[in-house]
C-alpha positions as YAML, in Angstrom:
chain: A
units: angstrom
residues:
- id: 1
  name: UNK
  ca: [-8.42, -17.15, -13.86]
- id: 2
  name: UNK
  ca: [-8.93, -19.86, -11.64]
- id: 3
  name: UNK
  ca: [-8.97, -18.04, -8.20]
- id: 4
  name: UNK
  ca: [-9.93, -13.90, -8.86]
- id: 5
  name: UNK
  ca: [-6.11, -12.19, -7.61]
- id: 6
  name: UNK
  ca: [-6.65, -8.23, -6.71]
- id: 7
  name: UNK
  ca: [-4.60, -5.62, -8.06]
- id: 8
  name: UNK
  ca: [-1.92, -5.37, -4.63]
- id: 9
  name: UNK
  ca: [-1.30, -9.71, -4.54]
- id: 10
  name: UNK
  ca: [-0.11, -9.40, -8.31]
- id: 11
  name: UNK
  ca: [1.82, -6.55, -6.96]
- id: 12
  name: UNK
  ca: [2.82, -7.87, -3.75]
- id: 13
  name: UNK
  ca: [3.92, -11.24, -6.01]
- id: 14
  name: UNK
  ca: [6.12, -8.94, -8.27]
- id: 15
  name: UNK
  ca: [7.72, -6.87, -4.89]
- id: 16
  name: UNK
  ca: [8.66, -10.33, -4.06]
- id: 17
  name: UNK
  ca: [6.46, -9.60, -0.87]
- id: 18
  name: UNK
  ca: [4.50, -12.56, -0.53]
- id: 19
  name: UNK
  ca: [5.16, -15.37, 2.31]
- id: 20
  name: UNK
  ca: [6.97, -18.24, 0.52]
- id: 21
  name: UNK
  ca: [4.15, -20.70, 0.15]
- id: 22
  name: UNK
  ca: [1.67, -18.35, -1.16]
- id: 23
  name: UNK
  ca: [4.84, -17.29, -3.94]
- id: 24
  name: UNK
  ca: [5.53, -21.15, -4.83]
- id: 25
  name: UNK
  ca: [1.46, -21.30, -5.27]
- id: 26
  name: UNK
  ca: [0.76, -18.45, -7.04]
- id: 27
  name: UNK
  ca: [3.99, -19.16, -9.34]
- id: 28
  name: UNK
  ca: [2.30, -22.14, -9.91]
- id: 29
  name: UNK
  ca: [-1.27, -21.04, -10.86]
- id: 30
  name: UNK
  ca: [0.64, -18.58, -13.44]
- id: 31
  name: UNK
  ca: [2.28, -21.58, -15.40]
- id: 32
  name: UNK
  ca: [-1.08, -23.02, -15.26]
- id: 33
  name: UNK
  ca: [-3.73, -19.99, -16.11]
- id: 34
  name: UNK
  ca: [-2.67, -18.24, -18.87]
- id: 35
  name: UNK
  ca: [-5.45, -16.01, -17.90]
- id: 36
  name: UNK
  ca: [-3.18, -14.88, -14.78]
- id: 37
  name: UNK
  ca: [0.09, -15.44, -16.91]
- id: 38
  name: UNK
  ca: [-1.54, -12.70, -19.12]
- id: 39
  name: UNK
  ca: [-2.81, -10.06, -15.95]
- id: 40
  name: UNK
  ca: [0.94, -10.45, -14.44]
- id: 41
  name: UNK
  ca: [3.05, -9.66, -18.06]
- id: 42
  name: UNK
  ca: [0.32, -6.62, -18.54]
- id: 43
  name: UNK
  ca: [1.30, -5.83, -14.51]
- id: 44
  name: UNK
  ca: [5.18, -5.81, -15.55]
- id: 45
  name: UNK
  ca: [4.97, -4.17, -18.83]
- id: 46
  name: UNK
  ca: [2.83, -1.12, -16.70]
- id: 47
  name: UNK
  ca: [5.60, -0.92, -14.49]
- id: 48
  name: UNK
  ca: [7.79, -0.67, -17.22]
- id: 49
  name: UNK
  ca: [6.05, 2.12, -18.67]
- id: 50
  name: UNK
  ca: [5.64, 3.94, -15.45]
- id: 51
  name: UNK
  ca: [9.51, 3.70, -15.16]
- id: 52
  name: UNK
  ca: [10.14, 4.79, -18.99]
- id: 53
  name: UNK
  ca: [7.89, 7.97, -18.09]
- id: 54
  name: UNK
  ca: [9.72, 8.86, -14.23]
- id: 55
  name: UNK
  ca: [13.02, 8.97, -15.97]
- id: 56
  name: UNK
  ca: [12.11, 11.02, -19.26]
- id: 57
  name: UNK
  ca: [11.03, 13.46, -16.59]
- id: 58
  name: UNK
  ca: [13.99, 13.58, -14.91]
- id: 59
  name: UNK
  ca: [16.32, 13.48, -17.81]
- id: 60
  name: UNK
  ca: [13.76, 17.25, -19.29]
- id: 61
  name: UNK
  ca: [14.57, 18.44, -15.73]
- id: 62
  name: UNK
  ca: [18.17, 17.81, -15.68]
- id: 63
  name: UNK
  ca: [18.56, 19.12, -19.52]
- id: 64
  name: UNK
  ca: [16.47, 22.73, -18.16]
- id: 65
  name: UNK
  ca: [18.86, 23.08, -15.57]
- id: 66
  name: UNK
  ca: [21.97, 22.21, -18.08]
- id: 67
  name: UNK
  ca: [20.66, 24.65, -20.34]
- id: 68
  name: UNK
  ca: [20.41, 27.34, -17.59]
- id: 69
  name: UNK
  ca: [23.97, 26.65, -16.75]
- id: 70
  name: UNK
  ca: [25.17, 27.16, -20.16]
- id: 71
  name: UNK
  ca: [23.17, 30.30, -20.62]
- id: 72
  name: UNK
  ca: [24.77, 31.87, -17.45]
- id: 73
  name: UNK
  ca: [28.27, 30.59, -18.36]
- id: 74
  name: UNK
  ca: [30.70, 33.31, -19.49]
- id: 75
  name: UNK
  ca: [33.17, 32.78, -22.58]
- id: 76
  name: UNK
  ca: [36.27, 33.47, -20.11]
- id: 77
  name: UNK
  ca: [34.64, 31.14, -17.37]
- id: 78
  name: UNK
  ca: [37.03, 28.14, -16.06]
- id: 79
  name: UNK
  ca: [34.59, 25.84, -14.55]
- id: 80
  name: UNK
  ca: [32.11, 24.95, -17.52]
- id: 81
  name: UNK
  ca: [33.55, 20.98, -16.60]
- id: 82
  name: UNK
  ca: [32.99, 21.13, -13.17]
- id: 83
  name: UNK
  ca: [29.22, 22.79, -14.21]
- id: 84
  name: UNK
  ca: [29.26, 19.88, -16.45]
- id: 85
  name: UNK
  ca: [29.80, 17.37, -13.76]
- id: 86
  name: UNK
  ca: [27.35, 19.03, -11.36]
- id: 87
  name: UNK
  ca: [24.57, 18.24, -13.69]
- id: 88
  name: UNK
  ca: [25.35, 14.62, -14.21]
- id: 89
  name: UNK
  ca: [25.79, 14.12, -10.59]
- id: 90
  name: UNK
  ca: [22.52, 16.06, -10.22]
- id: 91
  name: UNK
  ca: [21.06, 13.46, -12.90]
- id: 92
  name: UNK
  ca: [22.00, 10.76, -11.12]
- id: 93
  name: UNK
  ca: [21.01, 11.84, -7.66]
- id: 94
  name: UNK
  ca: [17.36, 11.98, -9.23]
- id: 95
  name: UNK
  ca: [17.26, 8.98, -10.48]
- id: 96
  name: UNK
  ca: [17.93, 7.61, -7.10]
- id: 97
  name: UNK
  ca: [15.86, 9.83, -5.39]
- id: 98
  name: UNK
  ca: [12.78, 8.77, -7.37]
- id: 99
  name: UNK
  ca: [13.53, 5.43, -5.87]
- id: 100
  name: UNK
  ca: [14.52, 6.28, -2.75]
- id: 101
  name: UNK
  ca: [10.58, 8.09, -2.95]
- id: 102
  name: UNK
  ca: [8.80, 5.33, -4.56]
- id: 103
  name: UNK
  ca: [10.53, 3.11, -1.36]
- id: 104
  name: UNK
  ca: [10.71, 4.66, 1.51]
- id: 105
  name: UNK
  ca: [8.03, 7.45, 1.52]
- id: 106
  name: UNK
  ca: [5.31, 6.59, 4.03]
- id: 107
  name: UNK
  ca: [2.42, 7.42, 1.56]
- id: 108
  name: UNK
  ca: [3.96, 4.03, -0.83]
- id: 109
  name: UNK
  ca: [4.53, 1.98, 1.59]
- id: 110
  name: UNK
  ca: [0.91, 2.17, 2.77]
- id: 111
  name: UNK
  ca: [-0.34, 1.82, -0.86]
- id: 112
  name: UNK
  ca: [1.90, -1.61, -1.15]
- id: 113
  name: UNK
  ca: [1.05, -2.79, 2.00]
- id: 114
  name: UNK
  ca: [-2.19, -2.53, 1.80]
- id: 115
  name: UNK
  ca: [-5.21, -4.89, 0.49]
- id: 116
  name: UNK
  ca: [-8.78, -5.41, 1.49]
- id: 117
  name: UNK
  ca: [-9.37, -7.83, 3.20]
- id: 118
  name: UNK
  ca: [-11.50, -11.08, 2.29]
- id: 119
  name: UNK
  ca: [-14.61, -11.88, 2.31]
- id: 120
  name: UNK
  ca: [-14.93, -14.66, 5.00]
- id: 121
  name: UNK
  ca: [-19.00, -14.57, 4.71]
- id: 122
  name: UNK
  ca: [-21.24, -15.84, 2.34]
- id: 123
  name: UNK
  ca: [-23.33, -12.66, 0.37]
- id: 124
  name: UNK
  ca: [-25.53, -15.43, -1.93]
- id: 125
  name: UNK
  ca: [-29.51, -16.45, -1.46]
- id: 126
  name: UNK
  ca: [-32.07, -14.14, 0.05]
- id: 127
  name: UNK
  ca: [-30.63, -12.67, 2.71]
- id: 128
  name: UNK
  ca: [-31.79, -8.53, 2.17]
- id: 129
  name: UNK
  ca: [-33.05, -8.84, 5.43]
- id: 130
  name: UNK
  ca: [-29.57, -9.29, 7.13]
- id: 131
  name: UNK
  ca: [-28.19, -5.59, 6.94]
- id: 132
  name: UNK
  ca: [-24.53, -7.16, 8.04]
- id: 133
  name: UNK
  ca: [-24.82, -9.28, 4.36]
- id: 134
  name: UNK
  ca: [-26.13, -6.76, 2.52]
- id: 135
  name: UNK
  ca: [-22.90, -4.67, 3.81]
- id: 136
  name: UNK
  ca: [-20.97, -7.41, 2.62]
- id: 137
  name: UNK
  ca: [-22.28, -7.48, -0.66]
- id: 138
  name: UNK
  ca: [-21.58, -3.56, -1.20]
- id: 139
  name: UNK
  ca: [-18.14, -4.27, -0.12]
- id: 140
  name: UNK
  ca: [-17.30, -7.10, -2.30]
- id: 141
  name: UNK
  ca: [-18.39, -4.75, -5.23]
- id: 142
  name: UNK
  ca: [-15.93, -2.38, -3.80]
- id: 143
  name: UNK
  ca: [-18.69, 0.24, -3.73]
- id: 144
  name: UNK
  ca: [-16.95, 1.29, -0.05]
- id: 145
  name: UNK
  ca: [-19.15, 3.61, 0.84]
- id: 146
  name: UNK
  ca: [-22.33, 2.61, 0.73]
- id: 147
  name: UNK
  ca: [-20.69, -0.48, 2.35]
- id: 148
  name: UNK
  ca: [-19.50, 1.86, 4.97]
- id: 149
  name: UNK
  ca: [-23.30, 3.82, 5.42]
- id: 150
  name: UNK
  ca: [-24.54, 0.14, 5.93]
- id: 151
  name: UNK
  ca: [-22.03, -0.83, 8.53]
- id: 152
  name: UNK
  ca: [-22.93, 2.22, 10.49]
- id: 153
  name: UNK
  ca: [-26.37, 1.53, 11.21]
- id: 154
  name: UNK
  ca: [-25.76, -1.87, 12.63]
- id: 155
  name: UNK
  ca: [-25.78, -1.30, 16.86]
- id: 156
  name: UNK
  ca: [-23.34, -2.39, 19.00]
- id: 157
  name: UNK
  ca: [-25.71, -5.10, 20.75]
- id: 158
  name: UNK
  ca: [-26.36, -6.36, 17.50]
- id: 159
  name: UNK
  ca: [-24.27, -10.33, 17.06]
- id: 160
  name: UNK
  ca: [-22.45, -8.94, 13.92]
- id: 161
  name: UNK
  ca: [-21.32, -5.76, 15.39]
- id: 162
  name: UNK
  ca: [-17.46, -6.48, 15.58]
- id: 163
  name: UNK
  ca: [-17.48, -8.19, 12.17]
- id: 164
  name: UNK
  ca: [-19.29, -4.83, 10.59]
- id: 165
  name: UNK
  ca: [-16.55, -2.48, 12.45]
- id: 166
  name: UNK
  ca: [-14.01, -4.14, 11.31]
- id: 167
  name: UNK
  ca: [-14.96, -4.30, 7.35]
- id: 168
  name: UNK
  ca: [-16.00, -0.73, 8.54]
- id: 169
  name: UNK
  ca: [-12.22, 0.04, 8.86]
- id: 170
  name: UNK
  ca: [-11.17, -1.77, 6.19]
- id: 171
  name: UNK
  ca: [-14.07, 0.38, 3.45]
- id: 172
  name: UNK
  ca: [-13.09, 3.50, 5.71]
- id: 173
  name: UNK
  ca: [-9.18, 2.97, 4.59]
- id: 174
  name: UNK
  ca: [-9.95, 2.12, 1.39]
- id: 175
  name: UNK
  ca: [-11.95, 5.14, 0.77]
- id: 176
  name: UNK
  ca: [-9.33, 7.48, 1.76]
- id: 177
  name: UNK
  ca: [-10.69, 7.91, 5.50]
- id: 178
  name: UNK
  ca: [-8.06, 6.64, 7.92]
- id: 179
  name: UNK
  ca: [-9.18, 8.29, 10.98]
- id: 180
  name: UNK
  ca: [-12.40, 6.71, 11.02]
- id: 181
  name: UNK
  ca: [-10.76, 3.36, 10.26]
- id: 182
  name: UNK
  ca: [-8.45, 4.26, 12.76]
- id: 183
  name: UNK
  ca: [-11.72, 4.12, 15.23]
- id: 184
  name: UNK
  ca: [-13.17, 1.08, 13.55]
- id: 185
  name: UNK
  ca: [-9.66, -0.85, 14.43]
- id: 186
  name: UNK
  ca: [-9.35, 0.24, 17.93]
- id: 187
  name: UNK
  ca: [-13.24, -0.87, 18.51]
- id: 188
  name: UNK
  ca: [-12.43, -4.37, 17.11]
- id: 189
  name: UNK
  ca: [-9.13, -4.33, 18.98]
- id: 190
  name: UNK
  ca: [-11.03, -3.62, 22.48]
- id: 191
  name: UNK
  ca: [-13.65, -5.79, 21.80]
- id: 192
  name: UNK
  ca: [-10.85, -8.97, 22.16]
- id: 193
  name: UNK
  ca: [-12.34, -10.00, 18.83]
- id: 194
  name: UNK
  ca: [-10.35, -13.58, 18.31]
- id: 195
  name: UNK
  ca: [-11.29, -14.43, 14.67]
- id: 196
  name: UNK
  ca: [-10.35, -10.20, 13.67]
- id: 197
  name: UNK
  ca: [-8.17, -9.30, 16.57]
- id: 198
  name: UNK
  ca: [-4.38, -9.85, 14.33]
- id: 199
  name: UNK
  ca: [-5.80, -8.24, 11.01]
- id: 200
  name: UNK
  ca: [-7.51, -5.44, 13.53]
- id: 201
  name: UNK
  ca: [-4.22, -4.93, 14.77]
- id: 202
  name: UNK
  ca: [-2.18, -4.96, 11.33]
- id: 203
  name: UNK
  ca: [-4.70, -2.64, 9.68]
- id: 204
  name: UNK
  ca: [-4.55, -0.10, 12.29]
- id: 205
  name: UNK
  ca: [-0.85, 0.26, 12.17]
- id: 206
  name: UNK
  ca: [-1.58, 1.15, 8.08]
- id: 207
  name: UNK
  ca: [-4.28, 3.74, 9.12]
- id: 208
  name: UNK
  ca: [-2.10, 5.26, 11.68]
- id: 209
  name: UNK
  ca: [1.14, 5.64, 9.47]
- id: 210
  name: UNK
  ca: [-1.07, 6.88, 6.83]
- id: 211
  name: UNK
  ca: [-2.82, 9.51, 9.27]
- id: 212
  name: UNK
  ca: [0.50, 10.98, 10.18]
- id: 213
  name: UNK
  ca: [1.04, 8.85, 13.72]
- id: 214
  name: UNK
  ca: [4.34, 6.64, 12.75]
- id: 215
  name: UNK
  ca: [5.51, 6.06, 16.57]
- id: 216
  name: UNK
  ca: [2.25, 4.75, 17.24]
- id: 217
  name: UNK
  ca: [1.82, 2.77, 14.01]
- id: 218
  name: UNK
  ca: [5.49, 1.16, 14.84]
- id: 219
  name: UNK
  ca: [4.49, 0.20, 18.19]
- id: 220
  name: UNK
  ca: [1.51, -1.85, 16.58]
- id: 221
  name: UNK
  ca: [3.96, -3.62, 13.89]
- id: 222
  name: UNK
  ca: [6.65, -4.76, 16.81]
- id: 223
  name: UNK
  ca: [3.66, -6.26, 18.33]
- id: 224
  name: UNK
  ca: [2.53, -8.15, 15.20]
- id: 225
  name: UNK
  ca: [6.79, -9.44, 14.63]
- id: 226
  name: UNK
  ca: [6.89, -9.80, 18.05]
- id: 227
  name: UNK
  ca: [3.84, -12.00, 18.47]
- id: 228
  name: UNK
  ca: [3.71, -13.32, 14.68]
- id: 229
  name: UNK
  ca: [0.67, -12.32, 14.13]
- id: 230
  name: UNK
  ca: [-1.04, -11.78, 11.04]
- id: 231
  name: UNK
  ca: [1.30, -10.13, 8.42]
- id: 232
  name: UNK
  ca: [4.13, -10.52, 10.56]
- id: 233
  name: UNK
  ca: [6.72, -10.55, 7.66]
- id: 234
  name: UNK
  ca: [5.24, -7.90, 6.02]
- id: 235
  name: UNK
  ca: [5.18, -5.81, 9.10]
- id: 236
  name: UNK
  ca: [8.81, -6.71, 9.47]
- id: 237
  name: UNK
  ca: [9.45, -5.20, 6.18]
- id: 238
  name: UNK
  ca: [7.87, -1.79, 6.79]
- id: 239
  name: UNK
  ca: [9.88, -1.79, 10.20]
- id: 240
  name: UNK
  ca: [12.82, -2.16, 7.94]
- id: 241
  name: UNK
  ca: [11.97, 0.50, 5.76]
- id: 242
  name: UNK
  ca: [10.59, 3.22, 8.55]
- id: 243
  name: UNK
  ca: [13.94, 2.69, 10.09]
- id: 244
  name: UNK
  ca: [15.95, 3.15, 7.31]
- id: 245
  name: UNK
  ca: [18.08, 6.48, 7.41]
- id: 246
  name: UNK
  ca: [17.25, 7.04, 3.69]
- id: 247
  name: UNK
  ca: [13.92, 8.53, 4.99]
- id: 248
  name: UNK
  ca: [15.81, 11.27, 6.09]
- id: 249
  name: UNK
  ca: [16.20, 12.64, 3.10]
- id: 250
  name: UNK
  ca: [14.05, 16.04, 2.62]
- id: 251
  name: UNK
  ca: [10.86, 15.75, 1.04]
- id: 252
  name: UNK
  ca: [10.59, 11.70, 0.94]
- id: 253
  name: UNK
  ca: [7.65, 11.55, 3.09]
...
């Protein structure tokens, strides 16, 4: 491939989440890479598959529970239709409930929202010495937390301190610790960091919706819609969906 797509923008791209721009230019590198073409047909036929296996699931539940119906039925009982019809209803409440989940449940939207963020520094040449690059270079291998144990040590009077809190954040979130990104975030955030300020602000609402805290974490995305800031329509979306009623429903998040 000519430019290196993660996992979530091939995902985002097939959500239909992407901005328009970056959809119109990443529709065009697939006509032109068959390398991508190739990653985003393997991307569609997975979700295919995942589908295929959710509803044969659902469709063994719904059969045990028709079963157990039939068992308990009486020959003289009047309502074996009406039994009948619960269980299809029941089929196809499941079916939409397993989208409803996949949706609206706090836990997926995080996952889909979510992506690490660039690189903006250059990890190449002989620079051990600099322990902010040599975080760098642990986090573009996605080896989070030693990237994270490196991040740590640098001091706060140190030039790259905001810069190392925030990829702290980001390795902290992406290694399943959102409280200490949480921290990370909110020390970039108070710092009045203008070059990580918006993403500060947009990752933070992630960490807090995935730490439990969704009146806080909406508070952070009207700011970002409010302001367009960085991920502004994306933010719009999960307002969307943490507003919805269907998250009502038990169990969904």
């Amino acid at each position: 491939m000519a430019r290196q797509y993660t996992f979530d923008q091939i995902e985002d791209y097939l959500d239909g989440n992407l901005p328009e721009g970056e959809r119109l230019d990443f529709e065009r590198e697939i006509e032109s890479d068959a390398e991508l073409k190739n990653e985003v047909s393997r991307h569609i036929q997975a979700r295919k598959l995942n589908e295929f296996h959710a509803r044969q699931q659902l469709k063994e539940k719904v059969k045990n529970i028709y079963d157990q119906v039939k068992a308990e039925e009486s020959p003289s009982a009047g309502f074996s239709m009406m039994k009948i019809a619960a269980v299809i209803a029941l089929f196809i409440l499941a079916g939409g409930y397993f989208y409803v989940y996949q949706t609206y449940s706090s836990g997926k939207m995080v996952e889909n929202a979510f992506e690490p963020y660039p690189n903006r520094y250059g990890t190449m040449g002989d620079q051990l010495e600099d322990t902010f690059i040599q975080g760098m270079k642990y986090y573009d291998m996605e080896n989070y937390q030693k990237a994270i144990d490196i991040f740590r040590e640098i001091p706060e009077s140190d030039p790259q301190y905001v810069p190392a809190q925030f990829y702290l954040g980001v390795s902290c979130f992406s290694g399943d610790e959102p409280a200490s990104s949480i921290t990370a975030f909110q020390t970039v955030i108070a710092q009045d960091s203008k070059l990580y300020n918006e993403a500060a602000t947009w990752y933070l609402s992630l960490a807090l919706l995935e730490n439990g805290d969704e009146d806080k974490a909406k508070e952070y995305l009207r700011e970002i819609v409010n302001n367009d800031e960085y991920r502004a329509d994306k933010a719009q979306k999960l307002l969307r969906k943490l507003d919805s009623p269907l998250r009502y429903l038990p169990g969904v998040d």
